[in-house]
C-alpha positions as CSV (number, residue, x, y, z in Angstrom):
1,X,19.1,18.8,-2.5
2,X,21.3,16.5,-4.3
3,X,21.9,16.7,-8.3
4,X,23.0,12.9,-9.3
5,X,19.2,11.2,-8.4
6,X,17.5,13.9,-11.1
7,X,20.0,12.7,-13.3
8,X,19.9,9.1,-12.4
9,X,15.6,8.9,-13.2
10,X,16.5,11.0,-16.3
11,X,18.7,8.0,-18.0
12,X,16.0,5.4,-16.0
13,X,13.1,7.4,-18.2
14,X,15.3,7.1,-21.5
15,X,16.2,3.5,-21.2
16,X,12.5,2.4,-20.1
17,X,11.0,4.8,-23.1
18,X,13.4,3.1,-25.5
19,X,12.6,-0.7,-24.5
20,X,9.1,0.4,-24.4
21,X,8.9,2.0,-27.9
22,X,11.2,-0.9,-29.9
23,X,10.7,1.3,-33.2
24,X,12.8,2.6,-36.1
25,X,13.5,5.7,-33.4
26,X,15.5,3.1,-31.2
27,X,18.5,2.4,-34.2
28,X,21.8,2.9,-32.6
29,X,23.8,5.2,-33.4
30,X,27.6,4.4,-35.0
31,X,31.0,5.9,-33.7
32,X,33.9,4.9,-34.8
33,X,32.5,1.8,-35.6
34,X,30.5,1.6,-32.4
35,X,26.9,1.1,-32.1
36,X,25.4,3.5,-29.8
37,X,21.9,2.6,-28.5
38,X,19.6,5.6,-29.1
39,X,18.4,6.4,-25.6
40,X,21.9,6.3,-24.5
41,X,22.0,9.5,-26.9
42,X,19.0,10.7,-25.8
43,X,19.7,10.7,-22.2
44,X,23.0,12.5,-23.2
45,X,21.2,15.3,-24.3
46,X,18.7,15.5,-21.7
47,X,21.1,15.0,-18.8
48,X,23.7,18.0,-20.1
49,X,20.6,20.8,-20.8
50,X,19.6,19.3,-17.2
51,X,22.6,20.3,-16.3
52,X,23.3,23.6,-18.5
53,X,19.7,24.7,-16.9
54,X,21.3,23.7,-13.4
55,X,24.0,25.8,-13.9
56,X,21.7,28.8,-15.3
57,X,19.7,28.7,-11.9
58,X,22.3,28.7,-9.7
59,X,24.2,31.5,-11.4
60,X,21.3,33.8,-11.5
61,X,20.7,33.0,-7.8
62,X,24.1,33.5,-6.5
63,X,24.1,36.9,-8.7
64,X,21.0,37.8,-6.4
65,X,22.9,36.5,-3.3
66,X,26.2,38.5,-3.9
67,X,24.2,41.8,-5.0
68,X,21.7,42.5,-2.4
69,X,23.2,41.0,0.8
70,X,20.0,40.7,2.8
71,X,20.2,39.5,6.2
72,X,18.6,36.0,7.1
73,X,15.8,35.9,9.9
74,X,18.1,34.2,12.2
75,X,20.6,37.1,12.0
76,X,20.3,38.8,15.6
77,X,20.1,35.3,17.6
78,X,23.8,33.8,15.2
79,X,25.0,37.1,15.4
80,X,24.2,39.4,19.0
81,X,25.5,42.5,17.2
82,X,27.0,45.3,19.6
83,X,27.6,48.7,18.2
84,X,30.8,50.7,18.4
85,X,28.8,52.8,21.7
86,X,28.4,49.4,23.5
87,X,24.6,49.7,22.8
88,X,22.7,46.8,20.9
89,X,19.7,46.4,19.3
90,X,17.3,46.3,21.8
91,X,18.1,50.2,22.8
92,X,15.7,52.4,22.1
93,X,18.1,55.0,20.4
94,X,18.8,52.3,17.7
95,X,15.1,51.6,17.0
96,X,14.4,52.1,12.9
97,X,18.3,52.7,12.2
98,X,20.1,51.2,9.4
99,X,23.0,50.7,11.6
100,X,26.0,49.2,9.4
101,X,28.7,49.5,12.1
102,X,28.9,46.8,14.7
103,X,30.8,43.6,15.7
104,X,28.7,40.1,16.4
105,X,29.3,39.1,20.0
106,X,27.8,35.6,19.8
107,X,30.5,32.8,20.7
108,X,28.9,30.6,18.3
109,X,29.2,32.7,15.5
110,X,32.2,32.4,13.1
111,X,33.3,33.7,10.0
112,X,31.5,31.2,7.5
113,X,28.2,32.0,9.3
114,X,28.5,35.5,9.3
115,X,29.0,35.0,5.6
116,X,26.2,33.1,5.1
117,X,23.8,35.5,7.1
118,X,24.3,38.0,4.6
119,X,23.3,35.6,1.7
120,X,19.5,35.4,2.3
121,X,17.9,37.0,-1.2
122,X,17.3,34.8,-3.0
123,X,16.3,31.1,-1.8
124,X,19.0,28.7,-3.1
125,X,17.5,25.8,-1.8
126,X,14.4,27.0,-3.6
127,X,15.3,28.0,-6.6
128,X,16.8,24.8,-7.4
129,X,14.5,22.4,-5.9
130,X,11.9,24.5,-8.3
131,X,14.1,24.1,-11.0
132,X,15.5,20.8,-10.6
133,X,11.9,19.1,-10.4
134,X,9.9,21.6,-12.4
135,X,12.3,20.2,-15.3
136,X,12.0,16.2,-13.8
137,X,8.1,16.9,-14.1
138,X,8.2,18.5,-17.6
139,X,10.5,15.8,-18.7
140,X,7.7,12.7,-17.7
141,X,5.5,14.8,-19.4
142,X,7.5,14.6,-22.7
143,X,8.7,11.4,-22.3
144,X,6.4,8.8,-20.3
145,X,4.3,8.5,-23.2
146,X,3.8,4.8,-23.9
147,X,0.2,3.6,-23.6
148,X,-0.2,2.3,-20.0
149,X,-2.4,4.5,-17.5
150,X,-2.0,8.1,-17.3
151,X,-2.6,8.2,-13.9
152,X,0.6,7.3,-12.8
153,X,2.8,9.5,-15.2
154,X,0.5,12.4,-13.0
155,X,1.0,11.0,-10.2
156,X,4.9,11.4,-10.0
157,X,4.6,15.0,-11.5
158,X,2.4,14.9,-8.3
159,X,5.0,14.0,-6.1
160,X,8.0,16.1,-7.6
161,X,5.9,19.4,-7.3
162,X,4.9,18.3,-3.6
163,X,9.0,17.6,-2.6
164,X,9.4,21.2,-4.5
165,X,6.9,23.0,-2.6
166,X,8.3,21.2,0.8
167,X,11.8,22.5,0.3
168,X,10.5,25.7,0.2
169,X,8.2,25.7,2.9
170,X,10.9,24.3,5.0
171,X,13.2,27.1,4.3
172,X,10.7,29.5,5.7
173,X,9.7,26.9,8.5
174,X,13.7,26.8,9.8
175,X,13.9,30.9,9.7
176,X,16.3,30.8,6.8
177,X,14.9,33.0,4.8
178,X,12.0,35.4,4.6
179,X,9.1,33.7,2.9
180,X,9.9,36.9,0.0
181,X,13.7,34.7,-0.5
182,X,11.9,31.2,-0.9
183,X,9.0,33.4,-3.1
184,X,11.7,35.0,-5.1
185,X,13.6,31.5,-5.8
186,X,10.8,29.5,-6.7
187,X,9.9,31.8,-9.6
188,X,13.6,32.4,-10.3
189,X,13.6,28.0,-10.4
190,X,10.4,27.1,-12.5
191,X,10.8,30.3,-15.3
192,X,14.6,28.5,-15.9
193,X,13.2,24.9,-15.6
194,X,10.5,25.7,-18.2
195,X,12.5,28.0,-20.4
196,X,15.3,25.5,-21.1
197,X,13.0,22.3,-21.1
198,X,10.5,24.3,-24.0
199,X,13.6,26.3,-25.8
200,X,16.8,24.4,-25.5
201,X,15.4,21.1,-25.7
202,X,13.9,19.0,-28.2
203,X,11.7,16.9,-25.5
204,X,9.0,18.1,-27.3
205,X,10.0,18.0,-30.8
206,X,7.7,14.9,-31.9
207,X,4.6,16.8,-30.7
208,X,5.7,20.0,-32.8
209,X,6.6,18.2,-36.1
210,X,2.9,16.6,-35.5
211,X,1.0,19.6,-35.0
212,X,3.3,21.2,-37.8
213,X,2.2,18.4,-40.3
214,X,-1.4,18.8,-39.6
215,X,-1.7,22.0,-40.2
216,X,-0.2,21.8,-43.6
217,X,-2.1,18.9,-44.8
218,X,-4.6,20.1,-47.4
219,X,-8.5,19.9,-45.9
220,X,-10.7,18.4,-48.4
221,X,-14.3,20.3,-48.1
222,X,-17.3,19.4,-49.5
223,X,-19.8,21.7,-50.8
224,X,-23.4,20.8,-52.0
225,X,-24.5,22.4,-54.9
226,X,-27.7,24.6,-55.5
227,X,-29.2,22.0,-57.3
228,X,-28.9,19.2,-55.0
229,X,-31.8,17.6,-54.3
230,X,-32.5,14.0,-52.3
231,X,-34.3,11.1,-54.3
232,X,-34.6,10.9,-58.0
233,X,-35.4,14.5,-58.1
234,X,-39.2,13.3,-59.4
């Protein structure tokens, strides 16, 4: 799944958000002289922790790849493994072995496969497909805002979680990994997306300062006296 697109709706959300708005919030910013339209700022910011968070999956995934070394699905059909006896999988005497000595016999096989076999746990394609549009969906949230119907800001979170649950289904559809790796990668992909879009980021910084300012705001209460009483008290 490719990275720019993510990106590319990111700055599309900012610019629409910013014509939409037209308030004090919109003032461009000055460098060196240089007026700087806001939601050029804004999309700044949102693109590079889009891409800080990107760089988080992927580094915890490929830690998970590199460590445990699990074998993908398609592993005997790549690789046709032959042990140094000339027996192969299918003998009886190898049956619940953990055999770690053989060569792969398959002509079709080569060394960036047989890599790549050994690089099953977890998902990558999962992980960041979770991660990528977990964080696209968060961000609409945050940022498609304007009045207008609500429907279709759900709708495309709709869509993104749909594509996200796809590429993961497909991973386990194509025998690339056991449905545990896709499992494993999803998590991995959403805990980053909403970690970094709630912690790093101040997507939601408006909402907080509001809920912050209400609960300090003094509450007037009323109390009626013991003496009250309706009419002219006759």
């Amino acid at each position: 799944m490719d990275f720019d697109p993510w990106c590319l709706g990111i700055i599309i959300t900012e610019l629409c958000r910013a014509r939409v708005k037209k308030s004090s919030e919109t003032h461009p910013l000055k460098v060196w002289n240089t007026d700087i339209p806001f939601w050029v700022v804004q999309a700044y910011k949102s693109v590079g922790m889009f891409g800080f968070g990107a760089a988080v999956s992927q580094l915890l995934t490929d830690v998970g790849k590199y460590t445990i070394g699990r074998l993908r699905p398609h592993f005997f059909d790549v690789c046709k493994p032959r042990m140094p006896d000339g027996t192969t999988c299918a003998a009886a005497i190898n049956q619940g072995r953990y055999i770690t000595d053989f060569v792969c016999t398959s002509e079709k096989s080569s060394a960036r496969m047989l890599k790549e076999m050994r690089l099953s746990f977890p998902s990558g394609h999962s992980s960041f497909s979770m991660y990528t549009l977990i964080f696209c969906a968060i961000f609409l949230q945050a940022r498609m805002n304007w009045r207008g119907s609500k429907l279709l800001k759900h709708f495309f979170q709709f869509l993104l979680i749909l594509l996200a649950w796809y590429t993961c289904l497909s991973r386990i559809s194509d025998y690339k990994h056991h449905w545990s790796d896709v499992l494993a990668g999803g998590v991995l992909g959403a805990t980053v997306a909403i970690v970094v879009s709630n912690c790093c980021t101040d997507l939601f910084s408006v909402a907080r300062k509001r809920t912050m300012m209400s609960a300090t705001l003094p509450q007037t209460r009323y109390e009626l006296s013991p003496n009250h009483t309706h009419g002219n008290g006759n």
